[in-house]
N, C-alpha and C positions, 0 to 999 in steps of 0.2 A: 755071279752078283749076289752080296749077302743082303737081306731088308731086314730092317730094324722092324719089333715089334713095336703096336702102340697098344692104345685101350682093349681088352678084351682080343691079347696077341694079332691083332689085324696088322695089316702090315703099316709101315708110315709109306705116303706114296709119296713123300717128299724124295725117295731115294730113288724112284723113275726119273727126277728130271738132272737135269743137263746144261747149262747157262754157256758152253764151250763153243765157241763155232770153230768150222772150220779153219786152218790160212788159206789153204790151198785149192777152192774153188773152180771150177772152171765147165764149164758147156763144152760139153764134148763135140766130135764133129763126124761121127762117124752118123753113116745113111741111114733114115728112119727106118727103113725095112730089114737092115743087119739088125737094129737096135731090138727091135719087136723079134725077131727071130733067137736073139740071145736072152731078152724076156722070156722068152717059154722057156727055153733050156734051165733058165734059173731056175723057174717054179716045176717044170716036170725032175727037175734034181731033187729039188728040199723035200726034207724029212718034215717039214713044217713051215709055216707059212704066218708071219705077223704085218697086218694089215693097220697101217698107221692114215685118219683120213681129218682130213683139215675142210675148211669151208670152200675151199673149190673141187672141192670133188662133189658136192652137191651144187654148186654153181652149176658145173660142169652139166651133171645131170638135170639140170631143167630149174632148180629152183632157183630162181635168180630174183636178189634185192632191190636191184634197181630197176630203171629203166622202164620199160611198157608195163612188163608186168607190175608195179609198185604205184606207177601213173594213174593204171585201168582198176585197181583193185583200191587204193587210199586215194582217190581225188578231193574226198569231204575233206577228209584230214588234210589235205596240202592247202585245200583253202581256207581253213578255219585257222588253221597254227602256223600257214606261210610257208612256202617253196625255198626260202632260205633256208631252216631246220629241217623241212621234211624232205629233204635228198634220197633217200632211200629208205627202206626199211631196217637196216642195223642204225642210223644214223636217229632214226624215228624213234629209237626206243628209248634214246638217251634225253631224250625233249621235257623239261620241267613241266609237266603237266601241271593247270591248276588245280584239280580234285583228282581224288581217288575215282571217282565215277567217269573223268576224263582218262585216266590211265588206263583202266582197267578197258574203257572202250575201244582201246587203242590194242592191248593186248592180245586181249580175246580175238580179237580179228586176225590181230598178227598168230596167232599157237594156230587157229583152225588154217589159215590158209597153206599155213610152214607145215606143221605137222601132223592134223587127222583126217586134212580132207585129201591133200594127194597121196594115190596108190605108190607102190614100189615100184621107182623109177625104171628104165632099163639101166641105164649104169651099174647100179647096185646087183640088179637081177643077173647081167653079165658077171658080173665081179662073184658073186655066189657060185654060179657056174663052173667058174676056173677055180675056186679054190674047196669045193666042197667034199670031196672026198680026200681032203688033206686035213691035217691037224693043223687048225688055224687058230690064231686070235684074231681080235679088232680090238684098237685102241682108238678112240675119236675124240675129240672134239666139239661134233658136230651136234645138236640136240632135235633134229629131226624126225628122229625114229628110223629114219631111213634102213639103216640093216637088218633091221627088225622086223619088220615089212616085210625087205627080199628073203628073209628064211634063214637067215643068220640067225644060230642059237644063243638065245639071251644070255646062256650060263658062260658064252663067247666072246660076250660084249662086255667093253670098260669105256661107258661114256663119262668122262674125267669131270666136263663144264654143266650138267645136269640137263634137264629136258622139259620141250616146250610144253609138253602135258603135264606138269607140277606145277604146285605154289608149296611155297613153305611159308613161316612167319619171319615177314621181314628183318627183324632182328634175330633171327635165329635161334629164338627162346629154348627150342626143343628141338633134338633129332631127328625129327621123323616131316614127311611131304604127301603132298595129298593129289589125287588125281584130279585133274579141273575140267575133263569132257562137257559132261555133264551140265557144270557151272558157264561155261563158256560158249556153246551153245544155248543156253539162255540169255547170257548174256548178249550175242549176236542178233538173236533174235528181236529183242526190245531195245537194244539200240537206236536212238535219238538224237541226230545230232551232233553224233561223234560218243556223246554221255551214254552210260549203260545206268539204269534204275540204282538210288543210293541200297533196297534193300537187297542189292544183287552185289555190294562190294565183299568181298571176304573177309572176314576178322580171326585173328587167331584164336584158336579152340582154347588155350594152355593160358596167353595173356594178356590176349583181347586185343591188339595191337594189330596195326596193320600186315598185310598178306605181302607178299610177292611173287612174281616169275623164279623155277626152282633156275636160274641161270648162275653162273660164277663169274659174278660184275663186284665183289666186296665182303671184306672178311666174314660176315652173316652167313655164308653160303654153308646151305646144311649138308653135310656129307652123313644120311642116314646109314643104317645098315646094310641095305641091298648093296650102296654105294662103296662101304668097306671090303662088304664080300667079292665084287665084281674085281675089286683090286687085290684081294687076295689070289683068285683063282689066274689073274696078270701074273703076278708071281713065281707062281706056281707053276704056272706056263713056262717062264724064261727060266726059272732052276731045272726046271726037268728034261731043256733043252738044249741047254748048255753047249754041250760037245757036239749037236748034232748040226746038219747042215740043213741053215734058218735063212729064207729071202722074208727082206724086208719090202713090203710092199706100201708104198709112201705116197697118199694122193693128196695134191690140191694142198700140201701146209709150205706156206708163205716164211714169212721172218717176222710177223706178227704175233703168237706168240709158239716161237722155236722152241723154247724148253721143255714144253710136253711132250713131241712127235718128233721135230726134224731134226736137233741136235742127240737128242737119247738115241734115234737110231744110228746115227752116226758112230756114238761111243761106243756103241754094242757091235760095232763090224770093225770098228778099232781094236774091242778086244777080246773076238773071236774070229779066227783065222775061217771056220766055213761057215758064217755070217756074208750072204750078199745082200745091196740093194737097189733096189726097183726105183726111182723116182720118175713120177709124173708130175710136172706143172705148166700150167701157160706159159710162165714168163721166168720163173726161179730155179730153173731143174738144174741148177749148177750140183756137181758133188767134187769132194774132195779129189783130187787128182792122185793123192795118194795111194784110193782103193786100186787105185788099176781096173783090171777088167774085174773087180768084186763090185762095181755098180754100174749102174747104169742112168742116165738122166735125159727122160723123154720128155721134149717142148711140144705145148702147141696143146692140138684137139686131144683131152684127156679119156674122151668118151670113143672117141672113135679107135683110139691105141687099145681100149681095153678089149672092145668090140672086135680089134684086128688080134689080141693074144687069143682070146677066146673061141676065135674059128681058128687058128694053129692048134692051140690044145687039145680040141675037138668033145 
């Protein structure tokens, strides 16, 4: 795979994605316990190991948007702004707030509950387990912090959509993002109402302009430097891997957005011959019928399969 340079030789990471699906789909039908069985085999084979994790692979492990958990934690919120809009917490974040002090009260809540207060799940702590004395990547989606937690090396990580512990400036004035612990804990703290204090909203440093979540919801989304480099060292990974024998390990991505994760790894076992893959999902674990036995597609309990490769591995 050749990557185009961009600003300051970084790579363009528009060349990781993939818009191709499948034809040939299909749900396999061989016994969960062959599947798990031929799961290890792939990962005690590979020479390397590329970890692809979408939003149900932290559903999976415990942080879940909806439901009790989202009911017992935003009730203010679902009464103030209505049970129609506030369906879940991804649905909640999209809600026109009337002020910045409304937003941001809504947010704060949402980054500490998602990403600083819960520890490293087991999921992840399994998933580290099986792959840590392997030459691995992770490619995510997800903005939890999650692997980073379980002991997964940051110089390992390419979180693509950015993370719940950033703001940048909402119009994207400048490169660079800023840590919000700190801010957002305070802002929890003096919460009112659902409103957090107007002198607690963040203003950009550079041109005074309103803040945001560092999330990738719209063109503004700042890709600073940590973020080029995290995708360079992606690269760098799959060029030096090339010819070797790479399992793709695929958790929780949907067809929601396929271009980053589910369809790239698809083309990368298209076209490399000792390229396998792993998928797990609830409900979508279809793979191409084409790979033959080069994948494999495990439905259902994501946590409990990892749990069950991870005592074979040993």
């Amino acid at each position: 795979m050749v990557f185009k340079k961009i600003r300051k030789s970084h790579v363009d990471w528009r060349d990781f994605l993939c818009g191709t699906p499948a034809s040939d789909y299909i749900f396999q039908k061989d016994a969960y316990e062959e599947q798990i069985e031929n799961a290890v085999n792939f990962i005690k084979d590979a020479d390397a190991v590329i970890i692809g994790a979408g939003a149900g692979a932290s559903t999976a492990a415990g942080l879940e948007y909806g439901g009790k958990r989202f009911t017992d934690h935003f009730a203010e919120f679902i009464e103030k702004y209505g049970g129609h809009y506030m369906t879940d917490m991804y649905a909640a974040g999209f809600y026109p707030f009337p002020s910045e002090e409304a937003r941001w009260g809504y947010w704060s809540k949402h980054a500490l509950l998602n990403r600083f207060d819960p520890p490293a799940l087991p999921l992840y702590q399994e998933l580290y387990s099986i792959v840590k004395d392997k030459d691995y990547f992770v490619l995510t989606t997800n903005v939890d912090h999650q692997f980073y937690k379980a002991g997964f090396s940051a110089e390992k990580i390419f979180a693509t959509q950015g993370d719940y512990g950033e703001i940048q400036c909402q119009r994207g004035c400048h490169p660079k993002t800023y840590d919000a612990e700190e801010l957002f804990r305070k802002m929890d703290a003096r919460r009112r109402d659902c409103l957090i204090p107007s002198e607690l909203v963040p203003k950009c440093p550079v041109c005074g302009g309103n803040m945001t979540m560092h999330l990738r919801c719209d063109n503004y989304f700042v890709e600073d430097e940590q973020w080029h480099e995290a995708a360079d060292r992606y690269a760098d990974f799959l060029d030096r891997n090339q010819s070797k024998k790479v399992v793709l390990i695929e958790l929780g991505v949907g067809f929601n957005t396929p271009i980053i994760i589910r369809f790239p790894f698809e083309k990368l076992v298209r076209e490399h011959a000792t390229y396998r893959l792993l998928r797990l999902n609830m409900d979508e674990a279809v793979v191409p019928e084409g790979f033959g036995n080069r994948a494999i597609g495990i439905s259902g309990d994501m946590a409990g399969a990892i749990t069950d490769i991870g005592r074979l591995i040993g």
